[in-house]
C-alpha positions as CSV (number, residue, x, y, z in Angstrom):
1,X,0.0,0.0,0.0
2,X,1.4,3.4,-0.9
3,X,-0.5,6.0,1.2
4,X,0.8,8.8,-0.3
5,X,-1.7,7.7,-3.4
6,X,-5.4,9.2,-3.5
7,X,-7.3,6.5,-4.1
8,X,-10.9,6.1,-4.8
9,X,-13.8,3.4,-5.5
10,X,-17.7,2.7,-5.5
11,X,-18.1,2.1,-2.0
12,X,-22.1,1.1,-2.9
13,X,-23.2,-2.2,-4.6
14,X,-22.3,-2.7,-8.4
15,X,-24.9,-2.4,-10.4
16,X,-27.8,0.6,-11.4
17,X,-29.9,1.6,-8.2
18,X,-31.1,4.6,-7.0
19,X,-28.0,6.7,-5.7
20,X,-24.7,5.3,-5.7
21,X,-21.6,6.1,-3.2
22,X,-17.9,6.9,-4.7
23,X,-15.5,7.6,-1.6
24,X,-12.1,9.4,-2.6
25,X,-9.2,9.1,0.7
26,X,-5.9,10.5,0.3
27,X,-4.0,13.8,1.1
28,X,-5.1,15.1,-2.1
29,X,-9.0,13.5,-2.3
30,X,-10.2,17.0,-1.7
31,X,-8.0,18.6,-3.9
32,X,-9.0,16.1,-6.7
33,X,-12.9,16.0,-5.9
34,X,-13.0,19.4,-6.2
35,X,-10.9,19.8,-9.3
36,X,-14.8,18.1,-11.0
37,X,-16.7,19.9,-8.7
38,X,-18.8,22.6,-9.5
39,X,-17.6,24.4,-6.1
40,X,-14.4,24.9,-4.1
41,X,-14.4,22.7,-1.5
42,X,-10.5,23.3,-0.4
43,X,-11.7,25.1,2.7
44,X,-14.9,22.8,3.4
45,X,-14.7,22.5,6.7
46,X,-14.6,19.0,7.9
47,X,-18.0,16.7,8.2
48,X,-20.1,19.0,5.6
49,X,-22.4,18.2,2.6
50,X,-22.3,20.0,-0.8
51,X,-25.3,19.9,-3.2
52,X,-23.5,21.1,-6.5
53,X,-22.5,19.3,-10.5
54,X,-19.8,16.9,-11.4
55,X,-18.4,18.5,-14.8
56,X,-16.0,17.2,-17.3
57,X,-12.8,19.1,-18.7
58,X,-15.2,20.3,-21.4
59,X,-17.5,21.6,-19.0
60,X,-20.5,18.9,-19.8
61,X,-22.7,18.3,-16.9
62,X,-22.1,14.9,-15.8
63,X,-24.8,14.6,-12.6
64,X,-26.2,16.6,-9.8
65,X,-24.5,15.1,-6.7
66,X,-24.2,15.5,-2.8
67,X,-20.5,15.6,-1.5
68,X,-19.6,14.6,1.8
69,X,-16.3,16.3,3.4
70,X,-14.0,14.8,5.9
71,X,-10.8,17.2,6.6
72,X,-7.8,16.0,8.2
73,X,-7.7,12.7,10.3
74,X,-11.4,13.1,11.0
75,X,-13.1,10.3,8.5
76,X,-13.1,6.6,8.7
77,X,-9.8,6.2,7.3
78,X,-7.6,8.7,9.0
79,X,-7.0,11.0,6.1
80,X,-8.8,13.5,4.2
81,X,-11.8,12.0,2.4
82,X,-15.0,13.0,0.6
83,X,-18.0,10.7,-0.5
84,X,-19.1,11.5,-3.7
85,X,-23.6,10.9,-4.0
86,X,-24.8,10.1,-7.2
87,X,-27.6,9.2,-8.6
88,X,-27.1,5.3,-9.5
89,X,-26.5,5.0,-13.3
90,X,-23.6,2.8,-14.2
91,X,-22.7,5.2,-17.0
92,X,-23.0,7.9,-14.2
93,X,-20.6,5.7,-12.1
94,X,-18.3,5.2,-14.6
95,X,-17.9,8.7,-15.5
96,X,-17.3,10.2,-12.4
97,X,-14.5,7.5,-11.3
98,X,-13.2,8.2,-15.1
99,X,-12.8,12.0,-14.0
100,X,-11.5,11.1,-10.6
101,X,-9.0,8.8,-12.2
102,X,-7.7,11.2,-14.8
103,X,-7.4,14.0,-11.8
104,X,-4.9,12.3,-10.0
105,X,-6.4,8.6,-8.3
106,X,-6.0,5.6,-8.5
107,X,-8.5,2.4,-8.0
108,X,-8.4,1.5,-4.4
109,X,-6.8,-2.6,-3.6
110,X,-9.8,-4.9,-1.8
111,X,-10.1,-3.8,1.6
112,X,-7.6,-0.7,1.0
113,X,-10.0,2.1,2.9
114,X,-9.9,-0.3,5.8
115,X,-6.1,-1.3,5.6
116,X,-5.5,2.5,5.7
117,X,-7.8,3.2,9.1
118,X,-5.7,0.3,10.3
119,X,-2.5,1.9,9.6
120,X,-3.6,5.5,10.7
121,X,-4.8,3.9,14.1
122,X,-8.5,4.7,14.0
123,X,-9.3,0.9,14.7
124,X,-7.2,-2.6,15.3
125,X,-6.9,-5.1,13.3
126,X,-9.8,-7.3,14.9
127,X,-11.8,-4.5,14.7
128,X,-11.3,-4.0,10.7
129,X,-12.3,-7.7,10.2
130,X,-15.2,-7.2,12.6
131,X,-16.4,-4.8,9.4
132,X,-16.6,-7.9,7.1
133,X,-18.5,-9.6,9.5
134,X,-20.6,-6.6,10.0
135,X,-21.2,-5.8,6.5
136,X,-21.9,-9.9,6.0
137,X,-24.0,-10.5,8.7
138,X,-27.6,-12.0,7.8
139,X,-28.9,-12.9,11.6
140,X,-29.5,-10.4,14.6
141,X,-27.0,-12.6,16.4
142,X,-24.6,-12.2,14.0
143,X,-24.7,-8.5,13.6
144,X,-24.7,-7.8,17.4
145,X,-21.1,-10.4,17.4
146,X,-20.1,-7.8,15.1
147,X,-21.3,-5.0,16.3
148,X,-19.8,-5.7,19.3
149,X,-15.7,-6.8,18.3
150,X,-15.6,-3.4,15.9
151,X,-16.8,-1.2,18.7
152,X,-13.4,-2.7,20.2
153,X,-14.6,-4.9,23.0
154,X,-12.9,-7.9,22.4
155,X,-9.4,-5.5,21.7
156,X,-10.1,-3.9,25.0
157,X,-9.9,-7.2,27.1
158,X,-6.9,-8.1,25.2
159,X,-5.3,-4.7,25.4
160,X,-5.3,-5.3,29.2
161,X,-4.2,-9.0,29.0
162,X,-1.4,-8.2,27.5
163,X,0.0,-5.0,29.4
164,X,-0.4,-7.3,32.6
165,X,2.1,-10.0,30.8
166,X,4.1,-7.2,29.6
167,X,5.2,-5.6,32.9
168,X,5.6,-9.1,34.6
169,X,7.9,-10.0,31.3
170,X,10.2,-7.0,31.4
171,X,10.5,-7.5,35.1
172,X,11.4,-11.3,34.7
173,X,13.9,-9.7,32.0
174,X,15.2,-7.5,34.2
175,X,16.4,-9.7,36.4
176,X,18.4,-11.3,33.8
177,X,20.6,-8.3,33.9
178,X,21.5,-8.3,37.6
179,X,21.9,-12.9,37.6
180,X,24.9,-12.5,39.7
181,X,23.2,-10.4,42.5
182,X,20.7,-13.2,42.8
183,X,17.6,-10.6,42.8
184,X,13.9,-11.7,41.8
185,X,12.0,-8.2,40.8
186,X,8.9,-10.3,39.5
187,X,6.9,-12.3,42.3
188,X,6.4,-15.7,41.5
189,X,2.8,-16.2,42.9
190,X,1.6,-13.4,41.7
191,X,3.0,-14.2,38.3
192,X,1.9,-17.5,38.4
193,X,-1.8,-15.9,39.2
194,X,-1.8,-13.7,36.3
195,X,-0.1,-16.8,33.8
196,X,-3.6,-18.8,35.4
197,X,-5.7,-16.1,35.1
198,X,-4.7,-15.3,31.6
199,X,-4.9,-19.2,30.5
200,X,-8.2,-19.7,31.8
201,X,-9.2,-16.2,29.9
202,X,-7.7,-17.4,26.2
203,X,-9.5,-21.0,27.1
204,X,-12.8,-19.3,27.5
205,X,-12.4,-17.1,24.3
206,X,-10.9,-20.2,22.2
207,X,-13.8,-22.5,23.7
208,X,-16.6,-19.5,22.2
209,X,-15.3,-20.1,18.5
210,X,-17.6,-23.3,18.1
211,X,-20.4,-21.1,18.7
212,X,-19.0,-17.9,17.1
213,X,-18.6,-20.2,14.0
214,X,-22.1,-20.6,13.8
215,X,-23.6,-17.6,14.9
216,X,-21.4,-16.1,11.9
217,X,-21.9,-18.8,9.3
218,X,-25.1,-20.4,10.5
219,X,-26.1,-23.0,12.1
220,X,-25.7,-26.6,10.3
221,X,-28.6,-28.8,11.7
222,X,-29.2,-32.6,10.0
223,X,-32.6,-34.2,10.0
224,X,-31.3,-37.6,9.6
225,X,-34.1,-40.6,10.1
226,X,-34.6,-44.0,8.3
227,X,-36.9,-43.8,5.0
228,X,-40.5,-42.4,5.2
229,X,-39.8,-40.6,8.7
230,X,-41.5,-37.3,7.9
231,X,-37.4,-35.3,7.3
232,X,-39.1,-34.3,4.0
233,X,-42.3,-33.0,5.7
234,X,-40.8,-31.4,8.4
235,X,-38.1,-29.4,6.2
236,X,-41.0,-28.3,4.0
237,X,-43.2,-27.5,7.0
238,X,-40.5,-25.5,8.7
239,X,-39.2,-23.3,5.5
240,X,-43.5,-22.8,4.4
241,X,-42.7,-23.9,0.9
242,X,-42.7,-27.3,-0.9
243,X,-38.8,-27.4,-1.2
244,X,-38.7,-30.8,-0.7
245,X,-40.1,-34.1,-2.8
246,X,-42.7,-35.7,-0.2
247,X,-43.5,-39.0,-1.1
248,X,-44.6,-42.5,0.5
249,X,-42.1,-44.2,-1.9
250,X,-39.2,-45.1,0.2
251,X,-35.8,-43.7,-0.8
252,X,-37.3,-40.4,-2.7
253,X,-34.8,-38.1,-1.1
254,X,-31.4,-39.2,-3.0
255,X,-29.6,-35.7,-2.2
256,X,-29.0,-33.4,0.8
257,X,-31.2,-30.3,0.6
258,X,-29.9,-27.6,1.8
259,X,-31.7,-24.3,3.3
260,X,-31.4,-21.5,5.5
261,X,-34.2,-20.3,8.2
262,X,-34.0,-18.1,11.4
263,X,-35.1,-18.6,14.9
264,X,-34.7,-16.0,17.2
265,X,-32.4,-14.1,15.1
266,X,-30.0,-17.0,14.4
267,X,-29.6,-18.7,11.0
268,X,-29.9,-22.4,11.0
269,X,-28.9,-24.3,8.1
270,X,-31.7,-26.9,7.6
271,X,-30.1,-29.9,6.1
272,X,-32.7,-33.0,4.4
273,X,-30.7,-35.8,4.0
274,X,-31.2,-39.2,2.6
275,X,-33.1,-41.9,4.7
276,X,-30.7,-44.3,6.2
277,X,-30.9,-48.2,5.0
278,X,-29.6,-50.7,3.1
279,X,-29.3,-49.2,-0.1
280,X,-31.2,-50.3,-3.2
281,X,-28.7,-49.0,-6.1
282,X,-25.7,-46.9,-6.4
283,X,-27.2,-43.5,-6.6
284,X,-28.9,-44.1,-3.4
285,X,-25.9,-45.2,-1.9
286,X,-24.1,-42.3,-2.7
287,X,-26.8,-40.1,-1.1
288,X,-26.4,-42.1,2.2
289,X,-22.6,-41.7,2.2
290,X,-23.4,-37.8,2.0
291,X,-25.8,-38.2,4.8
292,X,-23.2,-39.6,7.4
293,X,-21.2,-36.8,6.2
294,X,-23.8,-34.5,6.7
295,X,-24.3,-36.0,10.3
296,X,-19.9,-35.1,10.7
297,X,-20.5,-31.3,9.5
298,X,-23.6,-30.7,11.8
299,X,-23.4,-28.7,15.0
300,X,-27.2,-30.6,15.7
301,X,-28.6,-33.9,14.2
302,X,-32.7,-33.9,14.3
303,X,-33.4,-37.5,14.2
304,X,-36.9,-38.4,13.1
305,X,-39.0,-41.7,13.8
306,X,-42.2,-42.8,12.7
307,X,-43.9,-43.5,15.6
308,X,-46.5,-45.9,13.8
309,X,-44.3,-48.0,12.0
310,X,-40.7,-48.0,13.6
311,X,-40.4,-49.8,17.2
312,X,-38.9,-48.3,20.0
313,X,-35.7,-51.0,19.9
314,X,-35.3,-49.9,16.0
315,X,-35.4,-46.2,17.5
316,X,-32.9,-46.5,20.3
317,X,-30.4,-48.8,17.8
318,X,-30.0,-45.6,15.5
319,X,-29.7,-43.4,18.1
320,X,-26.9,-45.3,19.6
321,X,-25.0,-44.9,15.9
322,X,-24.8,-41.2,16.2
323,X,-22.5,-38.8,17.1
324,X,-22.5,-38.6,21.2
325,X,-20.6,-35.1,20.6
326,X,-23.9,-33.8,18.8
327,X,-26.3,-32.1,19.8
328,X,-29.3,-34.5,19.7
329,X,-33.5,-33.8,19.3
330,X,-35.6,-36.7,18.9
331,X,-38.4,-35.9,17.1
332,X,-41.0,-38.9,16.7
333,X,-43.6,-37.8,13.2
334,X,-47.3,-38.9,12.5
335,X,-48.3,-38.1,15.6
336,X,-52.1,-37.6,14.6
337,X,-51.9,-41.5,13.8
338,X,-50.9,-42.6,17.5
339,X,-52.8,-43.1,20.7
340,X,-52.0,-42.4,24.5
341,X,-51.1,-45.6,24.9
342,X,-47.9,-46.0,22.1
343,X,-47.0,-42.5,22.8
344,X,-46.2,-43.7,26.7
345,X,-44.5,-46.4,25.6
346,X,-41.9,-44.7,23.7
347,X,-41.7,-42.1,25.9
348,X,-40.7,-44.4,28.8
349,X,-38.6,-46.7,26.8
350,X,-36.6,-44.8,24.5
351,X,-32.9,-44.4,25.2
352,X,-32.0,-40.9,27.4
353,X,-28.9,-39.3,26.8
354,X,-28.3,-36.1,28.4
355,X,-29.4,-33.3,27.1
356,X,-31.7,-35.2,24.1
357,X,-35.2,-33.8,23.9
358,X,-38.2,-35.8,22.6
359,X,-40.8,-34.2,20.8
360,X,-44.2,-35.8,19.2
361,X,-45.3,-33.6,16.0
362,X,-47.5,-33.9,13.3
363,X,-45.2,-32.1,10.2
364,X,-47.6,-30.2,9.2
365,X,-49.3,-28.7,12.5
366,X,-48.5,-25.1,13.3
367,X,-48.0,-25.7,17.3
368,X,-45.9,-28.6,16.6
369,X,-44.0,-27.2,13.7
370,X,-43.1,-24.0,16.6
371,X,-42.0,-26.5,19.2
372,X,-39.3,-28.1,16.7
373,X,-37.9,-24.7,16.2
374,X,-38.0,-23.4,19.8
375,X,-36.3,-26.9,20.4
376,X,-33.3,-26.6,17.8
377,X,-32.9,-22.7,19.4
378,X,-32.7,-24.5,22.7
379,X,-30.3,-27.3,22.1
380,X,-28.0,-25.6,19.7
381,X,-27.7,-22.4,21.6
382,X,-29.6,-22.4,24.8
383,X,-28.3,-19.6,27.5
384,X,-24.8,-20.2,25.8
385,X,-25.1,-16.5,24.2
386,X,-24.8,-13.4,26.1
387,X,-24.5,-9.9,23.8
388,X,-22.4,-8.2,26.8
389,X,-19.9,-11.5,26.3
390,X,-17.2,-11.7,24.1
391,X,-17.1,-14.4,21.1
392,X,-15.0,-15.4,19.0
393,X,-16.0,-15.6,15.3
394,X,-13.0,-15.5,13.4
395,X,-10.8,-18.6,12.4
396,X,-7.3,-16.6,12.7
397,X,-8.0,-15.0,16.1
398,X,-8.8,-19.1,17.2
399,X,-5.4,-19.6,15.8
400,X,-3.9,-17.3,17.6
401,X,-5.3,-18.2,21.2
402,X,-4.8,-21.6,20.9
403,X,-1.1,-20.8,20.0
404,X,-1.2,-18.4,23.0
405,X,-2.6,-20.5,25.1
406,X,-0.1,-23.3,24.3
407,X,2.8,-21.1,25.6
408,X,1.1,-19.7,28.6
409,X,0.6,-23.3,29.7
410,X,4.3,-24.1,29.5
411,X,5.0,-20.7,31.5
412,X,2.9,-22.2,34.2
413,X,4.7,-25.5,34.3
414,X,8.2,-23.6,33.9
415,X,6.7,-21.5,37.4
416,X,5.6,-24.6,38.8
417,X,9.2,-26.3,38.4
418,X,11.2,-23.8,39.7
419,X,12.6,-23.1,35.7
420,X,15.3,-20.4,35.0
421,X,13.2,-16.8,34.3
422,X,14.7,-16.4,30.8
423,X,12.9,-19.2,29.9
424,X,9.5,-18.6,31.6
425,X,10.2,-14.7,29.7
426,X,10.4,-16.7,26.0
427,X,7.2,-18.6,26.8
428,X,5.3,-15.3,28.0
429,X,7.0,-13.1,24.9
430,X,5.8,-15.4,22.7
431,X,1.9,-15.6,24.0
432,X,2.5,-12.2,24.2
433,X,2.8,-12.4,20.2
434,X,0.4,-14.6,19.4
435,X,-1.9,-11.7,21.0
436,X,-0.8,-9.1,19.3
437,X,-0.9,-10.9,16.0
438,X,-5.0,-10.4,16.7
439,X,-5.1,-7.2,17.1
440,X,-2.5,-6.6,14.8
441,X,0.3,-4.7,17.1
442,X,2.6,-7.2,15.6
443,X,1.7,-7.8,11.9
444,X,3.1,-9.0,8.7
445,X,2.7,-7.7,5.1
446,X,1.6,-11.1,4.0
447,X,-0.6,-11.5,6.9
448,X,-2.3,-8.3,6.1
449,X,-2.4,-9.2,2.7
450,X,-4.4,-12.4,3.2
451,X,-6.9,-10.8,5.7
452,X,-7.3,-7.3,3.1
453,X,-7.9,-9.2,-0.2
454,X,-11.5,-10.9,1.3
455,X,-13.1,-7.2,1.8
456,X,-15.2,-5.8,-1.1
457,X,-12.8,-2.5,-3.0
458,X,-15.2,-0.2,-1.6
459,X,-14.3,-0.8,2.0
């Protein structure tokens, strides 16, 4: 990134619509903006909108626009910016980032506005992917995650993690430099407290990317069952749409079917899968490969049971084939077909495992069709979410804490087995980086690189 460039891009969504952004950030984006403008805006003061005419070196009207002007280090990037509204014509577009180029900018990298608040120190590094997230968010859920890491909470409980470690560190180092005098600036047991406390604290924050995952990316939840068990019904029932084939024929699902649906401000990716049996031929074999696979992927496995036709032993001797790591929900279908009697029965016999809820529904009843969904809310998420608690979300920041955590855990055993302090100071130094590699105080090009490609140019 060369920051003495002006760069400039559509910051809006491609395409015609009914007013379209171009933002302009560099030392000279005011300069240039105004060189098309069809007012001075030099000495605009800062956070001010213009209502004036792009014109071309001929002097041909090009649109009536609204320009917004940020002076000095007082915009979203750091540096002087202005944000050019147009009305949304892709030829309209076109033109005015035509003029802008030929004035003195260039087209802005992926992510570049972003890189360059990072650089100028208006946010951290965790916060500028928290604007990804932000800007990709489809759920409540996910947008208050979001919300919550670029408004710097999750950078603030690190920022103090780490100044802790760092004064202990440089007084373990310290000592170094006086070995012969035998001195010991750093108190063990309190150092040992904070190497605990800070272990148990990257733990909890690694421990919250499961969740995070799936808050961000949705949900994966597998109705898995044998042939004929309603999965079909329930799917379709659920989304309010015929998305799936429903048929008596055994074996009509072949292929997962995949959709999305929220509950409570969470996306859950509803996943039909093939009914599990002996196959009859190869396609359907292939389909009931893809459902175990399926069942691998999912964060919760619905299974369904007929309750007329399938016995309780034939129930409890598939539940006993899944996952024990997933989170279960027994759901038994055709419920309007069953008396008092049966549904005791498998109510008392069927095979508990903690935290499994069983559920009687008819697929296509609006009660019952709300209970499956308040029950997947429960047993995915439960009270596991709080807004005011910090989650993680990203894959590289899980990286990062596990590494971190690694090396805190060896300065504990290095304080518990009386270990030289130089080496207990390269444990904490490097957990120390690992942190800092999150919030980017210690950053590589390529590092950056890789996280600043994924944004959209615009941002």
């Amino acid at each position: 990134m060369n920051s003495s460039e002006t760069i400039c891009a559509l910051s809006t969504a491609n395409g015609m619509g009914a007013i379209a952004v171009i933002r302009v950030s560099g030392e000279e984006a005011i300069a240039i903006t105004s060189s098309i403008f069809s007012k001075s805006l030099i000495d605009a003061p800062s956070h001010t909108a213009h209502f004036g005419t792009i014109v071309n070196a001929e002097g041909r009207i090009i649109d009536e626009v609204l320009i917004n002007v940020f002076q000095g280090k007082k915009s979203f990037t750091g540096e002087p910016t202005t944000e050019i509204a147009c009305h949304g014509s892709v030829f309209i577009q076109q033109q005015i980032i035509q003029l802008l180029l030929e004035n003195g900018c260039r087209m802005a990298n992926p992510g570049e506005f972003s890189m360059r608040a990072f650089f100028n120190g208006k946010m951290d590094l965790s916060q500028t992917e928290a604007i990804a997230d932000l800007i990709a968010s489809q759920s409540s859920k996910a947008h208050e995650v979001a919300m919550q890491q670029m408004r710097g909470g999750f950078s603030n409980e690190l920022k103090g993690l780490r100044e802790e470690l760092i004064n202990f560190a440089s007084l373990v180092e310290l000592e170094l430099d006086f070995a012969e005098e035998d001195v010991e600036f750093a108190d063990r047991s309190q150092l040992k407290a904070l190497v605990e406390k800070c272990l148990k604290y990257t733990n909890k924050l690694a421990s919250s990317f499961s969740l995070g995952n799936a808050i961000k990316n949705g949900f994966p939840v597998a109705f898995v069952g044998r042939p004929n068990a309603g999965k079909s019904t329930l799917l379709n029932g659920l989304l309010q749409e015929e998305r799936a084939i429903v048929s008596d024929i055994p074996g009509t699902t072949r292929d997962t079917i995949e959709e999305t649906i929220n509950i409570e401000g969470v996306s859950f990716r509803l996943i039909d899968t093939a009914g599990i049996r002996e196959a009859s031929d190869e396609i359907e074999r292939i389909g009931i490969e893809r459902t175990h696979q399926k069942i691998e992927q999912a964060n919760t496995v619905v299974y369904l049971f007929d309750a007329l036709n399938t016995s309780v032993e034939e129930v409890n001797k598939d539940i006993a084939l899944l996952p024990a790591a997933k989170h279960l929900l027994v759901v038994a279908t055709k419920n309007d077909k069953i008396d008092d009697a049966t549904r005791e029965h498998i109510t008392t016999n069927i095979v508990k495992r903690e935290g499994v809820e069983l559920h009687f529904i008819y697929g296509k009843d609006e009660q019952d069709l709300e209970k499956v969904k308040s029950a997947i809310y429960e047993i995915s998420i439960g009270d596991s979410f709080d807004e005011h608690s910090t989650i993680v979300t990203n894959a590289r920041h899980y990286d990062n804490l596990i590494k971190a955590s690694s090396d805190l855990e060896k300065a504990k055993e290095g304080l518990e087995t009386g270990i030289t302090g130089d080496f207990v100071a390269m444990d904490i130094r490097q957990a120390l980086y690992h942190l800092g590699q999150i919030t980017g105080e210690i950053s590589t090009d390529d590092l950056l690189g890789n996280i600043f490609a994924n944004f959209c140019i615009g941002k």
